[in-house]
Predicted model as a PDB file, atoms N, CA, C, CB and O in Angstrom, pLDDT in the B-factor column:
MODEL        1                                                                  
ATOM      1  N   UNK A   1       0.813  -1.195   0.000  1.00 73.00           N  
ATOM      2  CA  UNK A   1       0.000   0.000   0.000  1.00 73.00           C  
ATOM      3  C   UNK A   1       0.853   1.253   0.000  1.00 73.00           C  
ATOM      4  CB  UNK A   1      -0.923   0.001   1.188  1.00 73.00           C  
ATOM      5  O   UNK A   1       2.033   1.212   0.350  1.00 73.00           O  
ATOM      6  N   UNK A   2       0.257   2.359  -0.391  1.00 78.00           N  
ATOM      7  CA  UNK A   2       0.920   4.058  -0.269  1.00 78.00           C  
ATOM      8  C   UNK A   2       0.169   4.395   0.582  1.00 78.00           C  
ATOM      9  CB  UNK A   2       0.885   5.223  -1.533  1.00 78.00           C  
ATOM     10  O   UNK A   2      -1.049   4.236   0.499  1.00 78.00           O  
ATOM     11  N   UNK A   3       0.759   4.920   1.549  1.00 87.00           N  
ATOM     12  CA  UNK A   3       0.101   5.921   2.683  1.00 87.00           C  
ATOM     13  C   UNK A   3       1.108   6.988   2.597  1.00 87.00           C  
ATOM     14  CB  UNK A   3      -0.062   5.279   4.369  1.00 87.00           C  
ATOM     15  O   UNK A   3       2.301   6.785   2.369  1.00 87.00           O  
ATOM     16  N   UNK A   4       0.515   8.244   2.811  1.00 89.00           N  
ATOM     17  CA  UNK A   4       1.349   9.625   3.288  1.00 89.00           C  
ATOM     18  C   UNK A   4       0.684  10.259   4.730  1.00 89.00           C  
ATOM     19  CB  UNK A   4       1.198  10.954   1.936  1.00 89.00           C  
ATOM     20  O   UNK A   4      -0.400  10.746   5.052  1.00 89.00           O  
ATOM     21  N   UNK A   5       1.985   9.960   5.406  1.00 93.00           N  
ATOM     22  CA  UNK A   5       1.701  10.897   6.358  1.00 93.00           C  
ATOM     23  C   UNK A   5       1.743  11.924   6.688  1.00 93.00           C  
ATOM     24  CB  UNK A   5       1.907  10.797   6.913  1.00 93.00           C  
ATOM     25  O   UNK A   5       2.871  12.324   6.397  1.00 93.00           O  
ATOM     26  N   UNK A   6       1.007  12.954   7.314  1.00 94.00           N  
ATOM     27  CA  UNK A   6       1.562  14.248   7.405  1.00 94.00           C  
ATOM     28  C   UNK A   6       2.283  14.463   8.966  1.00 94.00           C  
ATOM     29  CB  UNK A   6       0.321  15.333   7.086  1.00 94.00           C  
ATOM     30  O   UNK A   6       2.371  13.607   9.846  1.00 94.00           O  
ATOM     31  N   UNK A   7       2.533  15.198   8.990  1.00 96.00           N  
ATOM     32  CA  UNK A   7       2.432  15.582  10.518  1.00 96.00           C  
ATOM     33  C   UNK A   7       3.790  17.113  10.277  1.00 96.00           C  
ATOM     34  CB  UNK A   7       3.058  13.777  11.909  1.00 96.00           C  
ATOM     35  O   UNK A   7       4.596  17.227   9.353  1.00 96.00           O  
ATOM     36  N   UNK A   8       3.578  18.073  11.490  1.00 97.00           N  
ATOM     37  CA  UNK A   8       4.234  18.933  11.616  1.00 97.00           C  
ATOM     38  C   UNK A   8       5.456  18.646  12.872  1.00 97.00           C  
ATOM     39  CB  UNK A   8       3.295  19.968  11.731  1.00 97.00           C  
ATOM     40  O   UNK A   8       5.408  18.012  13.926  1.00 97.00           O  
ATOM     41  N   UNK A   9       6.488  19.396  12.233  1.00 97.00           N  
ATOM     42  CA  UNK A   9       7.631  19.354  13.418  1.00 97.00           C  
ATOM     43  C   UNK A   9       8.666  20.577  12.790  1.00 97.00           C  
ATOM     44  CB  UNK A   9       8.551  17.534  13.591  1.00 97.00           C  
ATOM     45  O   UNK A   9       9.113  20.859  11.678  1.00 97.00           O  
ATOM     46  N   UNK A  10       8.766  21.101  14.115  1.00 96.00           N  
ATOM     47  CA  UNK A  10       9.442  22.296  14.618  1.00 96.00           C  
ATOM     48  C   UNK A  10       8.531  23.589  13.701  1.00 96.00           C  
ATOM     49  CB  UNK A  10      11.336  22.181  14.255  1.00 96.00           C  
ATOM     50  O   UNK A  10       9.128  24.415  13.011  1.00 96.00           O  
ATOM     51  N   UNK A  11       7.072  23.566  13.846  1.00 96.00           N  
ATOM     52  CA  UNK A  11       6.791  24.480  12.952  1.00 96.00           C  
ATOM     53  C   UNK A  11       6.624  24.251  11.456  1.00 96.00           C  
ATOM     54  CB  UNK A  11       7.639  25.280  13.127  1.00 96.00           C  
ATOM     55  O   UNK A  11       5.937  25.047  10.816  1.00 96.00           O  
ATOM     56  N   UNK A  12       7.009  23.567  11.060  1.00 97.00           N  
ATOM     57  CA  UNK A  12       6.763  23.035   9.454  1.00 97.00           C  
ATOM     58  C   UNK A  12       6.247  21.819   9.446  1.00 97.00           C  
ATOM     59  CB  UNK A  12       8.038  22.909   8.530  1.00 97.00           C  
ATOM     60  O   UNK A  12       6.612  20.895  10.173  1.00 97.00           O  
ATOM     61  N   UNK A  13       5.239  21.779   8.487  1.00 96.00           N  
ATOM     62  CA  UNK A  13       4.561  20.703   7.753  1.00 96.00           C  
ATOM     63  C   UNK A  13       5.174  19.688   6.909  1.00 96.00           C  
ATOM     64  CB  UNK A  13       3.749  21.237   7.008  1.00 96.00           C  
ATOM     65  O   UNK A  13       5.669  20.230   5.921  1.00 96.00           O  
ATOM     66  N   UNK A  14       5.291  18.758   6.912  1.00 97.00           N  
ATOM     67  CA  UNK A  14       5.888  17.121   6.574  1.00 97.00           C  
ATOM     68  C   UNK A  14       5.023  16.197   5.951  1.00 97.00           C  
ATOM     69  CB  UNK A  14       6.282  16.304   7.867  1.00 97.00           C  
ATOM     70  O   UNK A  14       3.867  15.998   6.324  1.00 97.00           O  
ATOM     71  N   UNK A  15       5.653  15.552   4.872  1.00 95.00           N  
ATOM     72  CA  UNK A  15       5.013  14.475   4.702  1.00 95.00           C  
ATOM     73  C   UNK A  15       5.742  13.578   4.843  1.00 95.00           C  
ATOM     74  CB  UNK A  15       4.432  14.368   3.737  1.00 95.00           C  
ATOM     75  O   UNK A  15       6.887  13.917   5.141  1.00 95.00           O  
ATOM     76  N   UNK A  16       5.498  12.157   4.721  1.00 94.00           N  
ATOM     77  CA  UNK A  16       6.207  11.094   4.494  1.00 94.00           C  
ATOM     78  C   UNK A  16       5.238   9.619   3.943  1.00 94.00           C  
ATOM     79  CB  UNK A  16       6.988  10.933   5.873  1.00 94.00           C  
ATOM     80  O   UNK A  16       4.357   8.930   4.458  1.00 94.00           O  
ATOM     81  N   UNK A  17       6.067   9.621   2.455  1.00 89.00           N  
ATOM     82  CA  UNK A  17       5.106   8.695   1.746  1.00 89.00           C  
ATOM     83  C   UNK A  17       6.000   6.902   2.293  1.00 89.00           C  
ATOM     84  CB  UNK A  17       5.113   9.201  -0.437  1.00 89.00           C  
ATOM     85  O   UNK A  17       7.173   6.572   2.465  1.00 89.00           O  
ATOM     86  N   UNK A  18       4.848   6.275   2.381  1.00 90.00           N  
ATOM     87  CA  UNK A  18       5.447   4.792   2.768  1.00 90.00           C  
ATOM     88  C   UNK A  18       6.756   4.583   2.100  1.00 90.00           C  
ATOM     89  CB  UNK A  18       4.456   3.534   2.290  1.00 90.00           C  
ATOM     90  O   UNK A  18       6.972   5.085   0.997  1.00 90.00           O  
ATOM     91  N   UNK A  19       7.651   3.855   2.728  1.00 92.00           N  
ATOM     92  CA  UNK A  19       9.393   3.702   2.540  1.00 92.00           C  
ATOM     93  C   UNK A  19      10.387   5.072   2.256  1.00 92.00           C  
ATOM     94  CB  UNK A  19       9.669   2.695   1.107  1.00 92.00           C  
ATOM     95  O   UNK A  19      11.610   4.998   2.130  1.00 92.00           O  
ATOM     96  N   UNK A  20       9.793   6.012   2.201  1.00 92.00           N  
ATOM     97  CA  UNK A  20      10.281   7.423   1.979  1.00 92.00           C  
ATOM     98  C   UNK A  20      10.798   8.198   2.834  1.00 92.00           C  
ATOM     99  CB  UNK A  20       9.474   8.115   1.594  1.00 92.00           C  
ATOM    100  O   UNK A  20      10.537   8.110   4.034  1.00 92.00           O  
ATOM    101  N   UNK A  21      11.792   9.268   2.214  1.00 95.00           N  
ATOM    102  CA  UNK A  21      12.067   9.678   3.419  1.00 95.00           C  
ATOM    103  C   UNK A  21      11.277  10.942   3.875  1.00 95.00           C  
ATOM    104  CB  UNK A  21      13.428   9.856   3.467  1.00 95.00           C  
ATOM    105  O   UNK A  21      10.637  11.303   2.887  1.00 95.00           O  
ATOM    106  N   UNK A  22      10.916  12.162   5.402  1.00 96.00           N  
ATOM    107  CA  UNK A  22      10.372  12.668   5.236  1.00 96.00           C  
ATOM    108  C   UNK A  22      10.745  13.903   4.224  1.00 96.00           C  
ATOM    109  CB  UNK A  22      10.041  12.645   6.191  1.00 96.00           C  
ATOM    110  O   UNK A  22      11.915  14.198   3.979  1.00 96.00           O  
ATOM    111  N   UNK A  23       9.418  14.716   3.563  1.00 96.00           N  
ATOM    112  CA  UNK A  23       9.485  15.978   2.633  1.00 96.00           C  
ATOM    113  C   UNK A  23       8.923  17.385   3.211  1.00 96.00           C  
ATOM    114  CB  UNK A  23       8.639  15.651   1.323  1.00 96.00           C  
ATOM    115  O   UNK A  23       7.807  17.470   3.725  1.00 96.00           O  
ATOM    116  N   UNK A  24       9.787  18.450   3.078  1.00 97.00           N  
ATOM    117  CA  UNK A  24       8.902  19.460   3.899  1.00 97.00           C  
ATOM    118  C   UNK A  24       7.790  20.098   2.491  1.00 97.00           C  
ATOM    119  CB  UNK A  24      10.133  20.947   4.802  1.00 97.00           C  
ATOM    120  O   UNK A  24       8.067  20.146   1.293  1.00 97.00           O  
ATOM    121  N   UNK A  25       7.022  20.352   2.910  1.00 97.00           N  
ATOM    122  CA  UNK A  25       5.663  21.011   2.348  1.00 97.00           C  
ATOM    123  C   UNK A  25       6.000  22.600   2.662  1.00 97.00           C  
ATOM    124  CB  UNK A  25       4.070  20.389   3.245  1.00 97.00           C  
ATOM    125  O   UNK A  25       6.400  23.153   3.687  1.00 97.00           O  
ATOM    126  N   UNK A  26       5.633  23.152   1.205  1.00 98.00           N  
ATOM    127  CA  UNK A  26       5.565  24.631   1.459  1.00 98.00           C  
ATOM    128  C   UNK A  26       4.214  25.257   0.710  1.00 98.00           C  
ATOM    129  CB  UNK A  26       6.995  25.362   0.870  1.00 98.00           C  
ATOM    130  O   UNK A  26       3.703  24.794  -0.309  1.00 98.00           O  
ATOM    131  N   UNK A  27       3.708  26.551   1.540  1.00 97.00           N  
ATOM    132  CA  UNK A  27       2.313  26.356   1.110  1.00 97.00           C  
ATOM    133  C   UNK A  27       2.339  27.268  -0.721  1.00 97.00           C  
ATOM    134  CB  UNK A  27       1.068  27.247   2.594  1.00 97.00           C  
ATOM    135  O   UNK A  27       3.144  28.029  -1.257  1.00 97.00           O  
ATOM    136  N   UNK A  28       1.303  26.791  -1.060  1.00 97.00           N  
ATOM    137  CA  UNK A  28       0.914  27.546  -2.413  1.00 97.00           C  
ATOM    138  C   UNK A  28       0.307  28.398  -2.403  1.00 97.00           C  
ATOM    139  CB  UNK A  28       0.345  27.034  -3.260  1.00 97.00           C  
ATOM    140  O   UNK A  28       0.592  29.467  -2.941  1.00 97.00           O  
ATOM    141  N   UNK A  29      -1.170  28.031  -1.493  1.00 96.00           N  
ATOM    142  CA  UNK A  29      -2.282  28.754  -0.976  1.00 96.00           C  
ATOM    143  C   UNK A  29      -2.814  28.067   0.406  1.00 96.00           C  
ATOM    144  CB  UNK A  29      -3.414  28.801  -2.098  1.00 96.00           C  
ATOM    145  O   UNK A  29      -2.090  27.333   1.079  1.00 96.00           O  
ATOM    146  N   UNK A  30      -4.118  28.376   0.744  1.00 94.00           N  
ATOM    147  CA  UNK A  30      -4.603  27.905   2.130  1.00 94.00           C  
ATOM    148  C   UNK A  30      -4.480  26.222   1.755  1.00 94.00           C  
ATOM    149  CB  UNK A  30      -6.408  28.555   2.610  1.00 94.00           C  
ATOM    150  O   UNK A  30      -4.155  25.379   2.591  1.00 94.00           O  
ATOM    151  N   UNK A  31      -4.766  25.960   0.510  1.00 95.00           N  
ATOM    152  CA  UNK A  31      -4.761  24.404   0.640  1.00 95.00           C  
ATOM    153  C   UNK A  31      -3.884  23.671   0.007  1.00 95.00           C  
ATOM    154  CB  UNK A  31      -5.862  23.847   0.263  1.00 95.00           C  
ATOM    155  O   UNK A  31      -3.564  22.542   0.378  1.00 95.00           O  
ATOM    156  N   UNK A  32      -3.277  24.440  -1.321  1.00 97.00           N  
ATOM    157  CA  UNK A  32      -2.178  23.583  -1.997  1.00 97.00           C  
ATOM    158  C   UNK A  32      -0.916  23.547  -1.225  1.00 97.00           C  
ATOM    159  CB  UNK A  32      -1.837  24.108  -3.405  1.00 97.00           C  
ATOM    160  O   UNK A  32      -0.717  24.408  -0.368  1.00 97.00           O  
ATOM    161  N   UNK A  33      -0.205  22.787  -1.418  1.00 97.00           N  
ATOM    162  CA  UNK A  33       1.142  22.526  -1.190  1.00 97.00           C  
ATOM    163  C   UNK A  33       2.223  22.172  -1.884  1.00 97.00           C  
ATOM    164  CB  UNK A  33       1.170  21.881  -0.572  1.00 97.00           C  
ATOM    165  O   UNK A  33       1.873  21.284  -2.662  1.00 97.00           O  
ATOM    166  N   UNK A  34       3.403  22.419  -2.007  1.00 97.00           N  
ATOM    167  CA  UNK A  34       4.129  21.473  -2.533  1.00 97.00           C  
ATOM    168  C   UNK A  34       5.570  21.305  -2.175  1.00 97.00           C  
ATOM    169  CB  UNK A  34       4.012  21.620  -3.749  1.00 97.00           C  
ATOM    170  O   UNK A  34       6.035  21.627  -1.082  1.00 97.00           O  
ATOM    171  N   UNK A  35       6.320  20.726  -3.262  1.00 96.00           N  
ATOM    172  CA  UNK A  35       7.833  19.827  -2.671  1.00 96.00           C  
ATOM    173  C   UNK A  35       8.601  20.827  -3.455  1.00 96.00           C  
ATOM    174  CB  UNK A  35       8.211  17.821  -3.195  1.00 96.00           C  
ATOM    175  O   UNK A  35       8.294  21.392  -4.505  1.00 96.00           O  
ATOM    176  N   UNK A  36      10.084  20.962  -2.432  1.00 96.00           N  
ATOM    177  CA  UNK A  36      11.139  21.164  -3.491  1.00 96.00           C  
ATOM    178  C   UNK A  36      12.047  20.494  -3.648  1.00 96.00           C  
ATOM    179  CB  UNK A  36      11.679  22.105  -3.489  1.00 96.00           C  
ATOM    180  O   UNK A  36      13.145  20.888  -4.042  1.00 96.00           O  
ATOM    181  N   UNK A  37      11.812  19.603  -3.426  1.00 92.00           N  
ATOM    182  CA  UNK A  37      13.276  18.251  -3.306  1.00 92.00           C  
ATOM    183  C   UNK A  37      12.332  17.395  -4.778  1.00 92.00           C  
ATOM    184  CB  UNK A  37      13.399  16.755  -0.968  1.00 92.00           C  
ATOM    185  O   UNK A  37      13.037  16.836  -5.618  1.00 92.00           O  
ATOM    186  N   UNK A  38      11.067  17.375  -4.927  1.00 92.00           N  
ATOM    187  CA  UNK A  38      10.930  16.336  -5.913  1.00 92.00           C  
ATOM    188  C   UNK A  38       9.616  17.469  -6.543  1.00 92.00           C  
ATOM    189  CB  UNK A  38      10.530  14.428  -5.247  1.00 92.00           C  
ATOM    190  O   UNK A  38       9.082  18.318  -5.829  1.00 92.00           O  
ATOM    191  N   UNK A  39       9.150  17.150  -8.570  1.00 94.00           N  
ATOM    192  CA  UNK A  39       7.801  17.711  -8.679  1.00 94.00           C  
ATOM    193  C   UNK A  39       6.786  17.383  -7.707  1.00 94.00           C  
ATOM    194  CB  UNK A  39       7.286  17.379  -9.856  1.00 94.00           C  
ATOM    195  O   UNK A  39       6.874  16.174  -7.493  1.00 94.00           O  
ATOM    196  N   UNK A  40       5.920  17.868  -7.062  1.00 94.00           N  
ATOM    197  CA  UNK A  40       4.578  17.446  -6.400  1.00 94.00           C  
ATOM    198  C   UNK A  40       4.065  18.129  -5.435  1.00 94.00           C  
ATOM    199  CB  UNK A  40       4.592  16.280  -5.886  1.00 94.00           C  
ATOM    200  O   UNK A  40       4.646  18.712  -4.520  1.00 94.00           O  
ATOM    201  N   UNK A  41       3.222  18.065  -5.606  1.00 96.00           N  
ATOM    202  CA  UNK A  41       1.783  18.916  -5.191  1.00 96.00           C  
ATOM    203  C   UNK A  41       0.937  18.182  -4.224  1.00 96.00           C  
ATOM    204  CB  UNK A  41       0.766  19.189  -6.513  1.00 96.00           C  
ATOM    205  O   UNK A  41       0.574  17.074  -4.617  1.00 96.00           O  
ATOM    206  N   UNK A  42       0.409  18.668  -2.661  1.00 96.00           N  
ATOM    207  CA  UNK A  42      -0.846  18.330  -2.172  1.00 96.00           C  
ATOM    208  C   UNK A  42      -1.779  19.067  -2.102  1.00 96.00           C  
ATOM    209  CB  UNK A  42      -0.830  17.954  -1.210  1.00 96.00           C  
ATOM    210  O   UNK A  42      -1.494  20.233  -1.828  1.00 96.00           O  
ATOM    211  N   UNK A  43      -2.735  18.847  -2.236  1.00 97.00           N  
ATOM    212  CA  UNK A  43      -3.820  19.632  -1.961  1.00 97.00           C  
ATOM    213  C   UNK A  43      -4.486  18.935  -1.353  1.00 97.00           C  
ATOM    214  CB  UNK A  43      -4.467  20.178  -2.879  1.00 97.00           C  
ATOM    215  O   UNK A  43      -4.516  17.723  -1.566  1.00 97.00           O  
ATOM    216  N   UNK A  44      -5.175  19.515  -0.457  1.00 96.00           N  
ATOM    217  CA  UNK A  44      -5.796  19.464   0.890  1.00 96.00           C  
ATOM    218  C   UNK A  44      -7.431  19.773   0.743  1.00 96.00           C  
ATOM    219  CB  UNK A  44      -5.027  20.605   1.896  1.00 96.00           C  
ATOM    220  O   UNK A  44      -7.761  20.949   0.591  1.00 96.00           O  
ATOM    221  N   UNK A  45      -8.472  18.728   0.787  1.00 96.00           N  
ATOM    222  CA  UNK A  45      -9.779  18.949   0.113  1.00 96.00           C  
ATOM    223  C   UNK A  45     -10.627  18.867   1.689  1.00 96.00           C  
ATOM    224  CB  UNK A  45     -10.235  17.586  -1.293  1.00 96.00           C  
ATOM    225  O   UNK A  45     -10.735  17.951   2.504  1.00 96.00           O  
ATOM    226  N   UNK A  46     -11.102  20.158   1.665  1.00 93.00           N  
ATOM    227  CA  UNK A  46     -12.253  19.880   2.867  1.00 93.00           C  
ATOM    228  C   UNK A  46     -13.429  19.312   2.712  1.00 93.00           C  
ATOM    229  CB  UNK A  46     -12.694  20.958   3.444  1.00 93.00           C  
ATOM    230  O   UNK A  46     -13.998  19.553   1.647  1.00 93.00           O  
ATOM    231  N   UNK A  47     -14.032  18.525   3.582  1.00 93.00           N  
ATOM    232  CA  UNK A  47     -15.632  18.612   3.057  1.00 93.00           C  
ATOM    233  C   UNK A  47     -16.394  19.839   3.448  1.00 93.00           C  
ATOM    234  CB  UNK A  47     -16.525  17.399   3.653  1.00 93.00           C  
ATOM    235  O   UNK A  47     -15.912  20.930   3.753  1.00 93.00           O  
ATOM    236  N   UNK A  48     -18.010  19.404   3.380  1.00 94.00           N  
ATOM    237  CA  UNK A  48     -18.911  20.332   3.535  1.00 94.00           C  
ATOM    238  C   UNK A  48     -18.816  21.005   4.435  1.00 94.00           C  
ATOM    239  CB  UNK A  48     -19.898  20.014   3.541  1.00 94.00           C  
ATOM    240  O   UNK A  48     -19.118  22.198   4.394  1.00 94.00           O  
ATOM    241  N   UNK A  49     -18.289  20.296   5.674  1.00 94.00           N  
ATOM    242  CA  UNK A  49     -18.432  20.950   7.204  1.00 94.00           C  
ATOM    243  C   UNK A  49     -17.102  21.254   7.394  1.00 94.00           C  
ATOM    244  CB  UNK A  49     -19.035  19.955   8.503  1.00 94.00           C  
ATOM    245  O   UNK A  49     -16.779  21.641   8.517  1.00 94.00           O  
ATOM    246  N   UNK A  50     -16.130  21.147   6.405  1.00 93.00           N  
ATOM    247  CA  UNK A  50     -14.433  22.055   7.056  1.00 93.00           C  
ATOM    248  C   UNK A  50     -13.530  20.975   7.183  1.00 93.00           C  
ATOM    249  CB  UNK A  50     -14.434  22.938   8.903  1.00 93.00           C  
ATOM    250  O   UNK A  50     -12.335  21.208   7.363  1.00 93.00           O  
ATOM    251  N   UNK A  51     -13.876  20.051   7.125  1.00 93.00           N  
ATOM    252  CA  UNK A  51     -12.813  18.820   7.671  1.00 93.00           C  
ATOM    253  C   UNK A  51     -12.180  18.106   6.437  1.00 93.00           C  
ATOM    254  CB  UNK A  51     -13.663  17.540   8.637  1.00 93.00           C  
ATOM    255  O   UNK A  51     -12.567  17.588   5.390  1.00 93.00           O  
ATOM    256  N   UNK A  52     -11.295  18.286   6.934  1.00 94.00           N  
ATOM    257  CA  UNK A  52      -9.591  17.399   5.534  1.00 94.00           C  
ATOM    258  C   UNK A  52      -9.967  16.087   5.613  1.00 94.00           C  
ATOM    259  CB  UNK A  52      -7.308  17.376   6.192  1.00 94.00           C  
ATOM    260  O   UNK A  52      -9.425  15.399   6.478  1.00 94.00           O  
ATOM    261  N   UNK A  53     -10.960  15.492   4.736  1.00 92.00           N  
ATOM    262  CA  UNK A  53     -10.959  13.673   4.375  1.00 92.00           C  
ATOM    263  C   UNK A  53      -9.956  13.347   3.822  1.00 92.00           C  
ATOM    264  CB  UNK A  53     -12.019  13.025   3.406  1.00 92.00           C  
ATOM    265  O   UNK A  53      -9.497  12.232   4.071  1.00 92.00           O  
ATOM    266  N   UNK A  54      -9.359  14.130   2.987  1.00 94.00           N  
ATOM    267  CA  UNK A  54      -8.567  13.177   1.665  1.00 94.00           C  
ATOM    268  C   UNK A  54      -7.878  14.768   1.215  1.00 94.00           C  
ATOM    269  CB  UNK A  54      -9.965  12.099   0.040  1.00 94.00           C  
ATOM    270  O   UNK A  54      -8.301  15.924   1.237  1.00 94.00           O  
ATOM    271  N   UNK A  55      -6.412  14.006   0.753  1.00 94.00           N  
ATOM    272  CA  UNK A  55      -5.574  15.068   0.307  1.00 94.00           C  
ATOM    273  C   UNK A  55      -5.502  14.268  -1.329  1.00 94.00           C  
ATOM    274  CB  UNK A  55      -3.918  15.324   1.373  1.00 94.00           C  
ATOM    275  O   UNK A  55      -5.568  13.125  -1.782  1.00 94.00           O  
ATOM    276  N   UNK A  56      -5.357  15.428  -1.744  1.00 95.00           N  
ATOM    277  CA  UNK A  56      -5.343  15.253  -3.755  1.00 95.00           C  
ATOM    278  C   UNK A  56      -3.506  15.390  -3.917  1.00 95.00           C  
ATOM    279  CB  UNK A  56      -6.504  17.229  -4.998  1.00 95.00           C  
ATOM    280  O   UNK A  56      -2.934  16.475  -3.818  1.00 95.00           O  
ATOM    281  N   UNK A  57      -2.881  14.253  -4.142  1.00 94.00           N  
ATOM    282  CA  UNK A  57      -1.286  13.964  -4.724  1.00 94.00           C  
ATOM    283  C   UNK A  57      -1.273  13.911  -5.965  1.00 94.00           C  
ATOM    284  CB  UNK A  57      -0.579  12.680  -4.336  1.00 94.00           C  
ATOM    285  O   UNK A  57      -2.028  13.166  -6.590  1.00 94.00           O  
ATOM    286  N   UNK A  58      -0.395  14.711  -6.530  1.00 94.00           N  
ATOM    287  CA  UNK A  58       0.262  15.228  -7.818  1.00 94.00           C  
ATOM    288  C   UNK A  58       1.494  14.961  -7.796  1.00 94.00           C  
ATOM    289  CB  UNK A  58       0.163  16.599  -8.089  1.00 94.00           C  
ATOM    290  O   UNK A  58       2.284  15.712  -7.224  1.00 94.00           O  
ATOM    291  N   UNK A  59       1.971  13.575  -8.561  1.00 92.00           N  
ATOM    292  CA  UNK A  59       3.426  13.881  -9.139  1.00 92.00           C  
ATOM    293  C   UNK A  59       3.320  13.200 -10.302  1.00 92.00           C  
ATOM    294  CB  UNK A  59       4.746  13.401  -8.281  1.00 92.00           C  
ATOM    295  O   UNK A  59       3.364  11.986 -10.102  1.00 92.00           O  
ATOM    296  N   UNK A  60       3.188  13.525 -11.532  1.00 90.00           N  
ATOM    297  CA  UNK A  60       3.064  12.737 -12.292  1.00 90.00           C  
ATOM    298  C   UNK A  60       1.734  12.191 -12.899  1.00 90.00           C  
ATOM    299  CB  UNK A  60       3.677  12.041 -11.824  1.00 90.00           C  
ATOM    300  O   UNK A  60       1.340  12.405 -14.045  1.00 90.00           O  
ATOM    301  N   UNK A  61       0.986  11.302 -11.750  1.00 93.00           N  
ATOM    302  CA  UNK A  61      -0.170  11.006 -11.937  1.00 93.00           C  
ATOM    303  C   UNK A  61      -1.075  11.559 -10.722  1.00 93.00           C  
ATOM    304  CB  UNK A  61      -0.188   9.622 -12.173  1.00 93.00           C  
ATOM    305  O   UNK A  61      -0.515  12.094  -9.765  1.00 93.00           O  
ATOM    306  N   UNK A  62      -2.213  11.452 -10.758  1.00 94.00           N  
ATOM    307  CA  UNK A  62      -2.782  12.531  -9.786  1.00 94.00           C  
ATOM    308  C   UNK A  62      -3.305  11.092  -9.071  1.00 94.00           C  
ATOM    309  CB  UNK A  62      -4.088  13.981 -10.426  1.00 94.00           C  
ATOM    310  O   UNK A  62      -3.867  10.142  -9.615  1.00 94.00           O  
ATOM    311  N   UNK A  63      -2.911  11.275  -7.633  1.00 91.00           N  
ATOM    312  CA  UNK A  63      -3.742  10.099  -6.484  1.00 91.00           C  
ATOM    313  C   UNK A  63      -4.600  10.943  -5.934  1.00 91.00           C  
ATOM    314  CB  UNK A  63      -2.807   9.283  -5.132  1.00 91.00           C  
ATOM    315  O   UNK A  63      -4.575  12.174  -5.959  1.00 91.00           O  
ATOM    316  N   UNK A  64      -5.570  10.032  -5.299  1.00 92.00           N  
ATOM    317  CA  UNK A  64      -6.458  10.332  -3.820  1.00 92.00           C  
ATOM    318  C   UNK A  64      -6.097  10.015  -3.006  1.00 92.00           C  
ATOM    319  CB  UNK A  64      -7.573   9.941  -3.521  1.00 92.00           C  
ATOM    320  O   UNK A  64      -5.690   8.855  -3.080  1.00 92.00           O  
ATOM    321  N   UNK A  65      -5.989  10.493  -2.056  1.00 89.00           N  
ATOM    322  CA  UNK A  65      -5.647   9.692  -0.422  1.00 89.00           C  
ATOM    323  C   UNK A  65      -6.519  10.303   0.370  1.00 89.00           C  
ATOM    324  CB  UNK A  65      -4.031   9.895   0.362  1.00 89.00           C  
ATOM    325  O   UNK A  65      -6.593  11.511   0.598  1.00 89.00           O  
ATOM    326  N   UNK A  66      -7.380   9.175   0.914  1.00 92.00           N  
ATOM    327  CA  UNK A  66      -8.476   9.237   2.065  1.00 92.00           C  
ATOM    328  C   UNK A  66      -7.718   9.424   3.412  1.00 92.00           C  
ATOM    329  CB  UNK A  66      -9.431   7.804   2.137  1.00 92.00           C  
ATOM    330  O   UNK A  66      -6.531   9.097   3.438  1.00 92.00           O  
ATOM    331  N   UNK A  67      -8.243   9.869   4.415  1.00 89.00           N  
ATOM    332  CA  UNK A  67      -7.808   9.605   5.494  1.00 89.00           C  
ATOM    333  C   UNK A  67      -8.159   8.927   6.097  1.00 89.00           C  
ATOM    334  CB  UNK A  67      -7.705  10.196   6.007  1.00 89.00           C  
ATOM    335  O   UNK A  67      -9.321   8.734   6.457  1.00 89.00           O  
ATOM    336  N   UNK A  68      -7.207   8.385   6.359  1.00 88.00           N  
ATOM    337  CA  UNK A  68      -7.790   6.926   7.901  1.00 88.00           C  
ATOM    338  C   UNK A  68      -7.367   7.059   9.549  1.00 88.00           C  
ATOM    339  CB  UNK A  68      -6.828   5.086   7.572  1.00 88.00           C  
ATOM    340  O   UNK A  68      -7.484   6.125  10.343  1.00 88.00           O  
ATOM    341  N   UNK A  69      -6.894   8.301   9.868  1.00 76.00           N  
ATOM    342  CA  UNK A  69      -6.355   8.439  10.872  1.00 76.00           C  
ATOM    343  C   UNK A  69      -7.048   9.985  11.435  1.00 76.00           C  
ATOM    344  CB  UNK A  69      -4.816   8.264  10.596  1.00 76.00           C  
ATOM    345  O   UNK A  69      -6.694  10.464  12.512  1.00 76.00           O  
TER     346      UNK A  69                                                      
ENDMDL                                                                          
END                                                                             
């Protein structure tokens, strides 16, 4: 499976995709994101009521990732 995790440390936002190492995230706007170590893009999709289900991954091919956590 691919999972990305996010999580913040020391103030900056992180990802880390399964076997990877972590990537810092820099913002685009309130919801995009992206890398400068590799092309790619997150975007961050709220639902109706405000809450981040699933982030939209861009490198290449565009993923979904639900959240499960």
């Amino acid at each position: 499976g691919f999972d990305l995790k996010m999580f913040i440390e020391e103030g900056n936002l992180f990802t880390q995709a399964t076997g990877q190492p972590k990537i810092q995230l820099f913002p685009e706007s309130e919801s995009k994101f992206f890398m400068k170590i590799v092309v790619a893009q997150l975007e961050f999709v709220p639902d109706t009521e405000g809450t981040v289900n699933k982030v939209i991954h861009t490198q290449g091919q565009i993923m979904e990732c639900k959240r499960i956590k």
